[in-house]
C-alpha angles and dihedrals in degrees: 000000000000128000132259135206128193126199162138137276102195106200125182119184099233105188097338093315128106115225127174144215122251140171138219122210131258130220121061101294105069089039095106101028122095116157119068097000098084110106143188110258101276148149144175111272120182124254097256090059119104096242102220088051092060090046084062090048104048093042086059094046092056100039112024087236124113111215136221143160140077104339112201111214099234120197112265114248124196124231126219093262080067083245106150109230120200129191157185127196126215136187104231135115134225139169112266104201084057102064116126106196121199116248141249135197127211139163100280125195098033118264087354101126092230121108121214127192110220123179118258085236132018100184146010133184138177112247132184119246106265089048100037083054090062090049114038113079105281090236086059095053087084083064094054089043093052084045092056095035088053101041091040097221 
């Protein structure tokens, strides 16, 4: 069975334009990528979860921050890892620069027997939506198109 990820696309309105909050990987292998591997907050959750919960909670384990609001139901895209992604978008505002991001440990280097704890994310920023489509996941851009389409900016 394939996975399967819930999150939250944080949008604001800045002087009449939407932008939206995205977040970078973090580990060793996303150091040096930019482009198309930015990302909503976002994390698998099992199929006995309630999936919006585990937006919430996935959104606070990347950012430190706990959301609320009027969460929009957006359609789930699948990435190219056939992992099913499903979202919610919500109207709210936070500082980027201030994000705490859990942590995760992994093998590094390869092979090499010692284990490194590295943070899920290790920045975020707000982009406007020319530029947030270049650097979200290109799965994920569907998410940004159906936000613009349902709040009409």
């Amino acid at each position: 069975m394939a996975k399967q990820s819930a999150g939250i696309l944080l949008y604001r309105k800045t002087e009449g334009k939407l932008q939206v909050f995205l977040v970078h990987p973090g580990g060793p292998f996303f150091k040096n990528k930019d482009e198309g591997n930015w990302s909503i907050p976002k994390g698998e959750f099992l199929d006995e979860e309630d999936p919006l919960e585990a937006a919430k909670r996935e959104f606070k384990e990347e950012t430190g921050r706990a959301i609320a609001g009027k969460f929009i139901l957006l359609n789930p895209i699948t990435q190219k890892s056939g992992k099913k992604v499903h979202a919610w978008a919500v109207e709210g505002d936070m500082d980027h620069l201030s994000i705490k991001s859990n942590q995760f440990e992994m093998e590094w280097p390869p092979r090499s027997g010692k284990q490194q704890s590295f943070p899920e994310v290790d920045r975020a920023e707000w982009f406007d939506m020319d530029i947030a489509k270049v650097k979200i996941n290109p799965a994920q851009a569907g998410f940004i198109e159906e936000l613009v389409e349902t709040i009409g900016l």
